[in-house]
N, C-alpha and C positions, 0 to 999 in steps of 0.2 A: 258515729264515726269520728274517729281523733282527726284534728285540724291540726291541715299540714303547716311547718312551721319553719322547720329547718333543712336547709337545702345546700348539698354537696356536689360542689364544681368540683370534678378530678378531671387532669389532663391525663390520658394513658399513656401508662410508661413506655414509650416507643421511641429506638433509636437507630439512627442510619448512616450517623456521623458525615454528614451533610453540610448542614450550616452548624450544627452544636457543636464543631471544632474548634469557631472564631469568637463564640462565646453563650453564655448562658441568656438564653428569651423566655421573657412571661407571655402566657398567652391572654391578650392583651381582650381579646370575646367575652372571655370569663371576666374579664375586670367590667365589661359594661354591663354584663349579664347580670354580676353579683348586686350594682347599684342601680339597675331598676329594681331588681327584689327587693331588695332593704325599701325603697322609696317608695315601693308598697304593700310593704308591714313584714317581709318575712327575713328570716335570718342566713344568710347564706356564707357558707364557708368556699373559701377560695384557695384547694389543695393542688399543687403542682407537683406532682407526682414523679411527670417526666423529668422536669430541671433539677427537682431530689436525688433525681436517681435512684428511685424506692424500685423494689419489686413489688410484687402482690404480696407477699406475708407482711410486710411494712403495710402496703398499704388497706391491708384487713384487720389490722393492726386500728388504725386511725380510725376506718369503719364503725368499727366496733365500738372505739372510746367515744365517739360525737354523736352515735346512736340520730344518723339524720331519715329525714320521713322521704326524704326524694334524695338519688344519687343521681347527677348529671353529667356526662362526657356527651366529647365531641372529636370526631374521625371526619382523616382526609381518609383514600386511601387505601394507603400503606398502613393505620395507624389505626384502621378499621376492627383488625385483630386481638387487639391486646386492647381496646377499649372494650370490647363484648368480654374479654377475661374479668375486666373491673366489672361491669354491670352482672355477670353470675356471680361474679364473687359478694357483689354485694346483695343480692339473695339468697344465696348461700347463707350469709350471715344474717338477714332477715328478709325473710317470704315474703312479707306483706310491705316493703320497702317500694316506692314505687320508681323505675329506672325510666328516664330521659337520654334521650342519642339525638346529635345536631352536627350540621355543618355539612361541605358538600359531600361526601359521602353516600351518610342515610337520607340527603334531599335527593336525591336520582336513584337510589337501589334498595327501596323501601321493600320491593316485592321479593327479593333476592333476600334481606337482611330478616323481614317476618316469615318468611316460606321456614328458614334453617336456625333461628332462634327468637321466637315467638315467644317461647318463656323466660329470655331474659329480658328481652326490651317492652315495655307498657307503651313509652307514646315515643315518636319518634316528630322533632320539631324542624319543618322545613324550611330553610333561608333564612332571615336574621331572627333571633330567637329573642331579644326584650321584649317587645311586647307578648308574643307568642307564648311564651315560657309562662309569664304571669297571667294571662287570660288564662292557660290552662290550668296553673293551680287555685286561684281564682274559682274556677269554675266546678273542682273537684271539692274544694273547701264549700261551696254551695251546694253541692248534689245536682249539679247542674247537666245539661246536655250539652256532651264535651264536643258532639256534631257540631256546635254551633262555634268553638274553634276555628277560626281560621287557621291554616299553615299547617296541621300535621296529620297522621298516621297514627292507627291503630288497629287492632283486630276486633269485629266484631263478627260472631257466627263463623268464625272461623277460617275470615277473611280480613285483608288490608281493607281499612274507611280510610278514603284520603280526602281528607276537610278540601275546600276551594283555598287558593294560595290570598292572603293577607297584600294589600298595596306594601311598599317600604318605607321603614319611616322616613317622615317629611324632614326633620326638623334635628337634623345629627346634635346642632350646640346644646340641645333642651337634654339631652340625653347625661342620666348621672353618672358616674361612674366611682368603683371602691376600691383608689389608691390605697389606702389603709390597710387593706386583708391582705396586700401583697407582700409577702417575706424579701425585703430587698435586699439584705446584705450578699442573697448566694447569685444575686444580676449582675455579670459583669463582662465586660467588651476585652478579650483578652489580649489583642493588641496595646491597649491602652492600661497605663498604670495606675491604682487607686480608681479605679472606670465603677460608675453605678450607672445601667444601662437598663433603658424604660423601652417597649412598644408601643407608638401611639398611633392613630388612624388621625389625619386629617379629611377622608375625603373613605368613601365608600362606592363600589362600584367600578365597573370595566366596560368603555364604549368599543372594544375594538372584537375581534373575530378568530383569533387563533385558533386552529382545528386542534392541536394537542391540548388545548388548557381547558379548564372546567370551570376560568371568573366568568366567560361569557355568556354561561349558561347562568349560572347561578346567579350572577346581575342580568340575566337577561336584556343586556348592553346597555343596560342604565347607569347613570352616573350622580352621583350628589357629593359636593363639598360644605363641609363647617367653614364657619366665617374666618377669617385671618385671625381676626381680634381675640375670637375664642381659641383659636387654634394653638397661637404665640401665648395667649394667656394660660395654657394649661401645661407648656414647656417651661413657662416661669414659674408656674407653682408646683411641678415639679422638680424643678432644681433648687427651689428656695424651699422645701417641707422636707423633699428624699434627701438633698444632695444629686440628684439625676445628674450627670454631666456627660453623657451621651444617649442619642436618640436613635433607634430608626421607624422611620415612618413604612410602614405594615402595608398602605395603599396600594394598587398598580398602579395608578396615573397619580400623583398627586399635581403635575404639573397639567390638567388637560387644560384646567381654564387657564388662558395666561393673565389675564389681569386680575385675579382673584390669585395666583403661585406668585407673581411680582408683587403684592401686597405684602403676603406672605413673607419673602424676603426682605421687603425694605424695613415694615416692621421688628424683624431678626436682630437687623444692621442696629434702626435707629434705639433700640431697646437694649441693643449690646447683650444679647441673650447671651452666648457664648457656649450654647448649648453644641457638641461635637453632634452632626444630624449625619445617620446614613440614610439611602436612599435608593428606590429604582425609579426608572419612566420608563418612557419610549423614546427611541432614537431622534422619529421624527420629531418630539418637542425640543430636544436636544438643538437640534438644528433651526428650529423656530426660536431658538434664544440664544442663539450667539452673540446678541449683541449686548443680553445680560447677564453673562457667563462671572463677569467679573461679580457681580452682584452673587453670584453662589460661594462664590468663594470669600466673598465678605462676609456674607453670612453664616456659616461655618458646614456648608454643606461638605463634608470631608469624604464622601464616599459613595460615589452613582453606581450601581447596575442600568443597563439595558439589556435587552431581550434580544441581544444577533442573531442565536440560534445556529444557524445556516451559513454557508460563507460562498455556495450557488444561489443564483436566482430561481433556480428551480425546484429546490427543496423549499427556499421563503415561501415559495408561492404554492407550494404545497401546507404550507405551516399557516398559510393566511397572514403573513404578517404586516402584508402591506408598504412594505419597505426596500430599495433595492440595496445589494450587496454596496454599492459606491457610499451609499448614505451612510452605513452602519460604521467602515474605515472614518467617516466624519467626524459622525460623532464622537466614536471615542480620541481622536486627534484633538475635539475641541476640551473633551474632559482633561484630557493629558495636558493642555497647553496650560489649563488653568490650576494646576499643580493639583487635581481631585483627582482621590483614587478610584482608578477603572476598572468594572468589573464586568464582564458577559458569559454567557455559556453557548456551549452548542452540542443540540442533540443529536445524538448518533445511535446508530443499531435500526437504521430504517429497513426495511426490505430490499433495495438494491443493494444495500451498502456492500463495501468489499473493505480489507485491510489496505488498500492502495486507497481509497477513498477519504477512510479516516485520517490515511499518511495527512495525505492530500489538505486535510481540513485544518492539521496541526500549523502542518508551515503555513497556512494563510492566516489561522489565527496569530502567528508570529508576528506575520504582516500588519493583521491589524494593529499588535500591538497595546490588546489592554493590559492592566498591571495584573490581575488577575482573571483566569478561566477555567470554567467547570466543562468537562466533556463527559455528559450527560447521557445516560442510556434511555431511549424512547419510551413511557411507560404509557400500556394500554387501558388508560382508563377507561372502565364500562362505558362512561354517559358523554365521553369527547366524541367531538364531529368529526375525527378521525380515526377510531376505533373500528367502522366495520372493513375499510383500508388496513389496518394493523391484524385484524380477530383471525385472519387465515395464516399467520406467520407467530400464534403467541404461541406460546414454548411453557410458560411459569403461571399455574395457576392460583401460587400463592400469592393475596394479596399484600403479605406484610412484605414483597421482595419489590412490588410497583412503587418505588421509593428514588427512581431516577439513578443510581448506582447501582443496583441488580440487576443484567438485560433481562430481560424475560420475553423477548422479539426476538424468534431466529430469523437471522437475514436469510435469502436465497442460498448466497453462494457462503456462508459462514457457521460456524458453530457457537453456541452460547460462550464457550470456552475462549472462544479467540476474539470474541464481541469484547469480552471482559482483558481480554489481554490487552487489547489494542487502546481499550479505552484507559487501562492504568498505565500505558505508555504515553500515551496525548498525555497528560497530566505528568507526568516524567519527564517526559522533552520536552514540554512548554516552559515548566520553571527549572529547567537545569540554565535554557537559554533568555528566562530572565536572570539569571544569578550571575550568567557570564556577561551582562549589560548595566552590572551592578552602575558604572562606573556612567553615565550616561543617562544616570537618573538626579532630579534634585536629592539634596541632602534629606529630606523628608523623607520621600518617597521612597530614597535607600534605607532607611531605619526598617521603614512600614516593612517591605518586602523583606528585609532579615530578618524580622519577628515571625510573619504571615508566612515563609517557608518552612521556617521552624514549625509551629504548629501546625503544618501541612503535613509535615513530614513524619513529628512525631506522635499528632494525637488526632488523627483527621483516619476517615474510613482509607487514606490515600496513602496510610503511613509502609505499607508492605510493598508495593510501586516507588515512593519514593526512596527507601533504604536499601533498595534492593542492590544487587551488580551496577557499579557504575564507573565511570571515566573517570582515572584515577586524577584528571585536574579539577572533577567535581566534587570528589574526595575531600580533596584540598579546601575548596573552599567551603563547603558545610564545616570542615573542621577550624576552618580561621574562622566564622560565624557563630560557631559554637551549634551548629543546627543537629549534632547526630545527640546531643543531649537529650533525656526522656525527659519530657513535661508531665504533670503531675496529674493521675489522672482523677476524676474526680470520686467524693466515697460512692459505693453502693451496697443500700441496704435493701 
């Protein structure tokens, strides 16, 4: 048996113009993935297929030329789709190729993904894949019994074997990772000019419970952070090797611990990283550090998300968020005071929902006031604890459409049609009536939003809603801004 050697990371080419309107992201899994392989003994290619903008002939293309023994992707998903089109295509081009699928996805829909394509996928690697990944080539390179795997899936007798699931790793710092393989020049923050923009993880894991999200499954509300020291030290050697001069950190919580996230920053401060860092948390640590708010903005934290969601208390508490509506206006009051840009979403197309409701949810988001908002269509993933709630109301069984912009939930009293109307109007009215408050923002924060409308406008899945019919003093001002300009879209091959 040839000894496996060379091993093929592709992201699948999948797009929803979501977040890839505000810039180009590595996926940052594949960068740890590739440097545990290399650190034990094999060769791993690190192909980004999606940030390419390749199709499949492009990327059969590469297949072909690197002739690798293992193809590996990984599906949320949405992205479930066109990652099995890569894994046939790459038996297609050779049979005896052996195909790997990871991440939350194929870790909950193993029996669903082997039932309807058994012949493209060989092993299927559940929850964090370093060590997993190499125990199983490891293991095939021995002729070994791959039963004795932890963490994954395969068919045997013509059934899913799901190995027992692997503890998580202990020890995040010890972990290698292969800056190197990554193609930097095409990473960039499009807000920001001459921007070389990294994904990094400080912390791994989700202690909280939200009924729409799939971290809490998949961390099984477990939580681990890297030390400060390594954390700050891998911002600096990224910016002192790439040129990196923006970040964002990948984590849901990076702030849980707070004397381990205050380390975090002082270190930032007293090291003068200068690193531009975006971010999400939670509301409620927001509000547990008010008192070192200043300290984010010292440290160049330039951009929060939190998770509002909801703008009733009784949708939170249906989302499990743990948080009341008075807290969320908080926090981002305190974001905004400290001149960092504010970002939240809120999901809509629930089962009650009605077009008054969403009105409803628009002008309270005004209210709150962050700089930026996504209104989000509820998507029913299989393995959320909100799903058998949603499964009598799904409408879309295509998964490449559960992407949080395609409703695929019919409300009661609504149509998928007007789910979708309502939701490209939120996003219409919200920033027609930031742009009319230009005046009322710091000087910063007006640049940020001139650029951030414009690429809303012009290269965002949002761009047909916002250029749409509009008030002709909105006219005006896109036109003094310069926002009805096309931004450049990127090649694809």
């Amino acid at each position: 048996m040839k000894k496996i050697n060379k091993v093929m990371l592709i992201t699948p080419p999948y797009h929803a113009g979501v977040v890839e309107s505000a810039g180009v992201w590595l996926n940052v899994g594949f960068v740890y993935i590739a440097g545990s392989l290399r650190a034990a003994g094999y060769n791993p290619i690190y192909y980004d297929a999606m940030s390419h903008w390749h199709k499949l002939e492009t990327i059969g293309k590469r297949i072909e030329a690197e002739k690798p023994d293992v193809v590996a992707t990984t599906a949320f998903t949405a992205g479930i789709v066109d990652a099995l089109k890569v894994l046939k295509l790459a038996k297609e081009i050779n049979p005896n190729v052996i195909t790997v699928i990871g991440n939350v996805h194929p870790t909950f829909c193993y029996e669903e993904l082997f039932r309807d394509h058994a012949a493209t996928i060989d092993y299927i690697v559940r929850g964090e894949g370093e060590e997993t990944l190499v125990d199983l080539l490891d293991t095939l390179n021995a002729e070994g019994d791959i039963s004795k795997v932890n963490s994954i899936v395969y068919v045997a007798d013509g059934k899913p074997v799901v190995t027992p699931s692997r503890g998580y790793i202990k020890d995040l710092d010890a972990l290698p990772l292969a800056w190197d393989l990554v193609d930097w020049p095409i990473y960039t923050y499009r807000t920001m000019e001459n921007s070389r923009l990294a994904i990094v993880s400080s912390s791994r894991g989700c202690s909280q419970q939200c009924s729409f999200c799939s971290q809490q499954l998949f961390w099984k509300r477990s939580w681990r952070g890297r030390s400060p020291e390594n954390f700050v030290g891998e911002l600096e050697f990224l910016r002192d090797t790439y040129g990196v001069n923006v970040v964002m950190i990948s984590d849901e919580t990076p702030t849980l611990e707070r004397e381990r996230w205050e380390k975090i920053l002082d270190l930032l401060i007293e090291r003068n990283v200068g690193t531009k860092i975006l971010m999400e948390t939670r509301v409620d640590d927001i509000l547990r550090d008010e008192d070192i708010m200043w300290k984010y903005q010292k440290a160049n934290i330039d951009h929060i998300y939190v998770g509002v969601e909801a703008t009733t208390q009784e949708a939170l508490d249906i989302f499990k968020k743990d948080i009341k509506v008075e807290q969320s206006k908080k926090a981002l009051d305190l974001i905004n005071k400290h001149n960092i840009v504010s970002e939240t979403s809120f999901v809509l197309g629930m089962p009650d929902d009605t077009a008054e409701k969403i009105r409803n949810t628009v002008e309270l988001a005004k209210f709150y006031n962050p700089d930026l908002a996504f209104f989000l269509a509820i998507a029913p993933w299989p393995y959320s604890e909100i799903y058998p709630l949603l499964k009598p109301y799904v409408a879309v069984f295509d998964y490449s459409k559960y992407n949080l912009v395609e409703p695929v939930v019919k409300p009661k009293d609504m149509t998928l049609d007007e789910v979708r109307h309502e939701l490209g109007q939120a996003s219409k009215n919200f920033y027609m009536d930031k742009l009319m408050n230009l005046d009322k923002m710091s000087p910063e924060k007006r640049e940020f939003m001139i650029k951030v409308t414009k690429i809303i406008a012009n290269n965002s899945y949002l761009k047909e809603h916002m250029q749409g019919e509009m008030p002709e003093a909105m006219k005006k001002i896109f036109s003094r801004f310069g926002i009805t300009e096309e931004a450049g879209a990127p090649e694809r091959s």
